[in-house]
C-alpha positions as a printed Julia matrix, in Angstrom:
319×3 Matrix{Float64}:
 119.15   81.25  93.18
 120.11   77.31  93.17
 116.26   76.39  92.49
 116.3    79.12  89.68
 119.72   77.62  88.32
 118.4    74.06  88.56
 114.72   74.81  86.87
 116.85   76.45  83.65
 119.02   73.5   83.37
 116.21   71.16  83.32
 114.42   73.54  81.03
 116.46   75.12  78.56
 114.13   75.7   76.17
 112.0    78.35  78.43
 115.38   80.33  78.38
 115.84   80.1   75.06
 112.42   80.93  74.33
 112.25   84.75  76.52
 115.86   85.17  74.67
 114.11   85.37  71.59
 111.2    87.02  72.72
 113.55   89.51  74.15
 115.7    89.92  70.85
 111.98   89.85  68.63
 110.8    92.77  71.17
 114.51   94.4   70.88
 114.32   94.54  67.3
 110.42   95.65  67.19
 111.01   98.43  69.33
 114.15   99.7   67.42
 112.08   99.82  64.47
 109.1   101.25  66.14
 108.47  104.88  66.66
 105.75  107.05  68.3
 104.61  104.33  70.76
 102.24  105.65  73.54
 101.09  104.07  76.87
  97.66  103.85  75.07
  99.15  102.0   72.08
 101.19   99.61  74.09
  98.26   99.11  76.23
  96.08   97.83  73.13
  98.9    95.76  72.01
  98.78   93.99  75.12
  95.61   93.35  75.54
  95.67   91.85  71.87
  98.46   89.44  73.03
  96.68   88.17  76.14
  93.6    85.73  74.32
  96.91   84.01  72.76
  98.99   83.5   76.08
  95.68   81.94  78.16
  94.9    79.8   74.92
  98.23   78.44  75.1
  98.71   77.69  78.36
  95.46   75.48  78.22
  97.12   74.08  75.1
 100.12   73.07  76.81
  98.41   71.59  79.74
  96.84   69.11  77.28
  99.87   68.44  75.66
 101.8    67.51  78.98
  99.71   64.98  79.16
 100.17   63.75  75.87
  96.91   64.99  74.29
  96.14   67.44  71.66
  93.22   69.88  71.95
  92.49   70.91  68.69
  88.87   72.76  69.75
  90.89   75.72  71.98
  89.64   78.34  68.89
  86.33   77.06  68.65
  85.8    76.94  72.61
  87.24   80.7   72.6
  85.02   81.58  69.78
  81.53   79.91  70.98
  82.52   82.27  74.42
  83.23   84.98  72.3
  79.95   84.6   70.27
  77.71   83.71  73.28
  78.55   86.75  75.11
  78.43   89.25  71.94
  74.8    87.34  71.64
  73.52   87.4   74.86
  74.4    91.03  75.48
  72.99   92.43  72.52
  69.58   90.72  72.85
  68.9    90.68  76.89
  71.9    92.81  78.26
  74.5    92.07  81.27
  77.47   91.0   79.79
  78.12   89.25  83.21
  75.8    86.98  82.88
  76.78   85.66  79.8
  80.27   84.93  80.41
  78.66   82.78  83.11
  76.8    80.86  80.28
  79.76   80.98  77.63
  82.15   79.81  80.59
  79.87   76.75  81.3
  79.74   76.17  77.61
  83.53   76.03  77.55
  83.65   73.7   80.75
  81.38   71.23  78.93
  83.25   71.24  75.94
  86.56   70.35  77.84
  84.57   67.46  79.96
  83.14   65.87  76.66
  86.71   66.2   75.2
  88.62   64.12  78.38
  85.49   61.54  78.62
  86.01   60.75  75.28
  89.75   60.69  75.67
  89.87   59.21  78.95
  87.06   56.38  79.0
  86.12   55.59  75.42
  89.79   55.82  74.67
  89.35   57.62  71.51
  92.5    59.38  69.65
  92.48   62.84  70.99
  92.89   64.31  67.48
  89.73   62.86  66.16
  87.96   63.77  69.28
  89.2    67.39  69.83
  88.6    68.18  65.88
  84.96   66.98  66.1
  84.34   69.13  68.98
  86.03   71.68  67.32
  83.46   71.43  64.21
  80.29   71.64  66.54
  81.5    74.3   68.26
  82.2    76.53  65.43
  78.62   75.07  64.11
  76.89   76.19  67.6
  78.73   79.47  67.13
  77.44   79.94  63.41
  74.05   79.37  65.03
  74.19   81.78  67.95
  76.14   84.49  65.55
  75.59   84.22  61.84
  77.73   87.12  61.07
  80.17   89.5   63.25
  78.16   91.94  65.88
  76.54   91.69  69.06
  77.64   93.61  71.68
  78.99   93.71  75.11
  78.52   95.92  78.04
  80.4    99.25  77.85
  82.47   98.95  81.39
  83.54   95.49  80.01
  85.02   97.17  76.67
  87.19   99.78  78.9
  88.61   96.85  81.23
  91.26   96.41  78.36
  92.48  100.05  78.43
  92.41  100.52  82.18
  95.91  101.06  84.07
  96.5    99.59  87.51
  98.82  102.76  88.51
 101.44  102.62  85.6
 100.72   99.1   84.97
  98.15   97.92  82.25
  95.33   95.43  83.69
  95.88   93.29  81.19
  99.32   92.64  81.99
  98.61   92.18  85.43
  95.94   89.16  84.12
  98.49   87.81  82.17
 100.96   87.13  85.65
  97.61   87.3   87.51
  95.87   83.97  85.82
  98.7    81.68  85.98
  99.97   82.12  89.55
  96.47   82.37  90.66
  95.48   78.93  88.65
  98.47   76.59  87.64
 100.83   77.0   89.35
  98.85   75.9   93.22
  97.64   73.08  90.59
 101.06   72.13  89.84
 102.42   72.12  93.52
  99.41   69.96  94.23
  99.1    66.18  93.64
  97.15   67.14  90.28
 100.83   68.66  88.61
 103.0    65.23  89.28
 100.02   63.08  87.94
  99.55   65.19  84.99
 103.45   65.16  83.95
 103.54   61.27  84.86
 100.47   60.21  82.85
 102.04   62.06  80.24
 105.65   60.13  80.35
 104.29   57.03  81.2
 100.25   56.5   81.27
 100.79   52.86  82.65
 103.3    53.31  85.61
 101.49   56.22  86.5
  98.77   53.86  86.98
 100.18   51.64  88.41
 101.73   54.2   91.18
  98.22   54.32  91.89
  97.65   58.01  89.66
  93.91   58.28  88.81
  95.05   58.47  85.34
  91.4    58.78  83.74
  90.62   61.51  85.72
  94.13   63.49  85.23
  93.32   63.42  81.09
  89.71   64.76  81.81
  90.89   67.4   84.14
  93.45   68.09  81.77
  91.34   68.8   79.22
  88.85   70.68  80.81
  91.98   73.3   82.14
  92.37   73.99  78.28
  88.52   74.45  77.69
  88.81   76.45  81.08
  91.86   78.99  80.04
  90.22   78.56  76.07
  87.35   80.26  77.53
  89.18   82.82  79.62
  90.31   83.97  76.11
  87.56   84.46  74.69
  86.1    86.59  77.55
  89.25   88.67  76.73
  88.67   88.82  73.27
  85.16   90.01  73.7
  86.5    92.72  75.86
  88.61   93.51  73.09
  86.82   93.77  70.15
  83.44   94.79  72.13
  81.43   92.33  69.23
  81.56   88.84  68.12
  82.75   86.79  65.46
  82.03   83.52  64.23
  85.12   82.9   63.24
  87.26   85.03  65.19
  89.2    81.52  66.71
  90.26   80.25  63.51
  94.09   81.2   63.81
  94.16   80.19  67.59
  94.89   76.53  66.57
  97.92   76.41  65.04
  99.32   78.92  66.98
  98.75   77.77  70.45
  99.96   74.58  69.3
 103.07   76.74  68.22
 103.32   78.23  71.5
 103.47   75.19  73.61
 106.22   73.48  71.94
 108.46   77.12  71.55
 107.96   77.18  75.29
 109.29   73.49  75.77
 106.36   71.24  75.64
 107.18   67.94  74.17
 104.73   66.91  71.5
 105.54   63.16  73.53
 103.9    64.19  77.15
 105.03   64.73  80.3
 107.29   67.31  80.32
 106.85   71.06  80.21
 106.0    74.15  81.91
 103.27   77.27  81.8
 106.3    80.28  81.78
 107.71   78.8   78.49
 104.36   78.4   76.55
 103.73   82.04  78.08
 106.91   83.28  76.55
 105.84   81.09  73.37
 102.73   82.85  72.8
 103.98   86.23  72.54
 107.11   85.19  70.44
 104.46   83.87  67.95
 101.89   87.05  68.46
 105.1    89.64  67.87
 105.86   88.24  64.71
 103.15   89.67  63.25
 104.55   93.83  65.2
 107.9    92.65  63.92
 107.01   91.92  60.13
 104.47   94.85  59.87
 106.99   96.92  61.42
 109.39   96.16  58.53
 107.05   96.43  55.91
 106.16   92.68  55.1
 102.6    91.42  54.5
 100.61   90.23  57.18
 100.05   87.48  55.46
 103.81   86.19  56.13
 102.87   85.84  59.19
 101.3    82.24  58.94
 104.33   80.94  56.77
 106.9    82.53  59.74
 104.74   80.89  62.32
 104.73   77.57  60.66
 108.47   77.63  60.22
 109.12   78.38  63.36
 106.97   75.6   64.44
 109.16   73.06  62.12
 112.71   74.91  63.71
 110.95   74.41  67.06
 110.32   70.9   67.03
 113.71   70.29  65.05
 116.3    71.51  67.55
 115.37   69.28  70.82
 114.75   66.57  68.56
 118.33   66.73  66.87
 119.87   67.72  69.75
 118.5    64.23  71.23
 119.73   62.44  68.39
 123.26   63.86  69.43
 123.26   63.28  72.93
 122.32   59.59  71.57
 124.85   59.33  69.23
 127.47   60.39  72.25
 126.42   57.98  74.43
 126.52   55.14  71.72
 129.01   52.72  72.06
């Protein structure tokens, strides 16, 4: 109970962000009728490319990165697999090749970063254009196809419990959080704060920022293997929205923009505030299209509030 106390007084914002989620969901569901298990299945499933996406996101950005190429790794998955399937068959396979695409992608990304010390914007947004290029190649238009037990893993239940919500709890525990109890978590948020005493603690700092980077190409990936499931096609362009909106998740969950600090259960919480804007405005009749200026502004509200709030707690402590 004291370690739960402690970890919401040093992260605030994670509470703050499942308070709205749970007021956004509150207010959905009042103004929602005729839901069935199969609906709120779907719905999760939908939700679930979003929350891995963002969690890669936010590993980057703990280390005070930016990995503008998470859509375009989840869509050159997505396309490879829709691809592969339709012209040879066994889905499996595929996601083995789209997977190693994704892996690649996140080690040229941290090389770049990490050794040739380029800005991580540039970087990430040029691997972002060949990706999207590469998928354009392997899928000119939406289609493909993937294997038809793959398509029903989205609508299976695990007793009362939807399998895709049980990936959602599943993939972090499983992943991050032994990572973050290992040396690799303390490094990560240190080369974040401080990239030179980290170094000169004796933090492989280099190789922190690639692995880093290749987490987010890593849980990018994951997301598009979900996505495929989803849809049960491909889409060259089916990532687009992914960067702004991971980005979005990340710092409603508590990431600082500045590095080293943040955790995986806020950018979780995060995602799906940002992914039931979109239930909450169709359920009360607004465009869909409202959903991109909402998301935005509550990007701009998100990144306001700690940042005032430290120009308070400044002014306070001001002589």
């Amino acid at each position: 109970m004291r370690t739960a106390r402690n970890y919401l007084r040093r992260e605030p914002s994670v509470l703050a962000a499942w308070v709205v989620l749970a007021l956004i969901v509150g207010i959905w569901l009042a103004g929602t009728s005729n839901l069935s298990v199969l609906s709120v299945t779907i719905m999760i499933g939908q939700k679930v490319p979003l929350v891995l996406a963002s969690i890669g996101a936010a590993i980057v950005i703990m280390s005070r990165g930016i990995d503008l190429s998470v859509g375009a790794v989840l869509t050159v998955v997505n396309t490879i697999i829709a691809a592969g399937t339709a012209a040879h068959g066994n889905s499996v396979v595929w996601i083995g090749v789209g997977m190693g695409v994704a892996l690649a992608a996140g080690a040229i990304n941290g090389l770049c970063v990490a050794w040739l010390r380029l800005p991580p914007l540039i970087v990430t947004l040029a691997v972002q254009s060949i990706l999207l290029g590469v998928a354009l190649y392997v899928l000119p238009t939406p289609g493909g196809k993937v294997d038809g037990w793959l398509k029903d893993l989205p609508l299976l239940l695990v007793g009362p419990i939807p399998l895709m919500l049980l990936i959602v709890i599943a993939v972090p525990l499983v992943t991050w959080y032994p990572l973050r109890r290992s040396r690799f978590g303390p490094a990560l948020l240190s080369s974040g704060a401080d990239e030179g005493a980290a170094y000169a603690s004796g933090i492989n700092v280099k190789k922190t920022v690639v692995s880093s980077y290749m987490l987010s190409a890593f849980f990018a990936g994951l997301a598009g293997v979900i996505m495929s499931m989803n849809t049960g096609s491909g889409d060259p362009t089916i990532g687009v929205p992914f960067t702004l909106n991971t980005i979005a998740a990340a710092v409603v969950g508590g990431v600082s923009l500045a590095g080293g600090r943040g955790t995986i259960a806020g950018p979780i919480a995060g995602a799906l505030v940002v992914s039931f804007i979109g239930n909450l405005l169709f359920s009360m009749g607004v465009n869909s299209y409202w959903q991109y200026v909402v998301t935005g502004g509550v990007l701009i509200v998100a990144i306001a509030i700690p940042t005032g709030l430290r120009a308070i707690r400044a002014g306070r402590q001001a002589p």
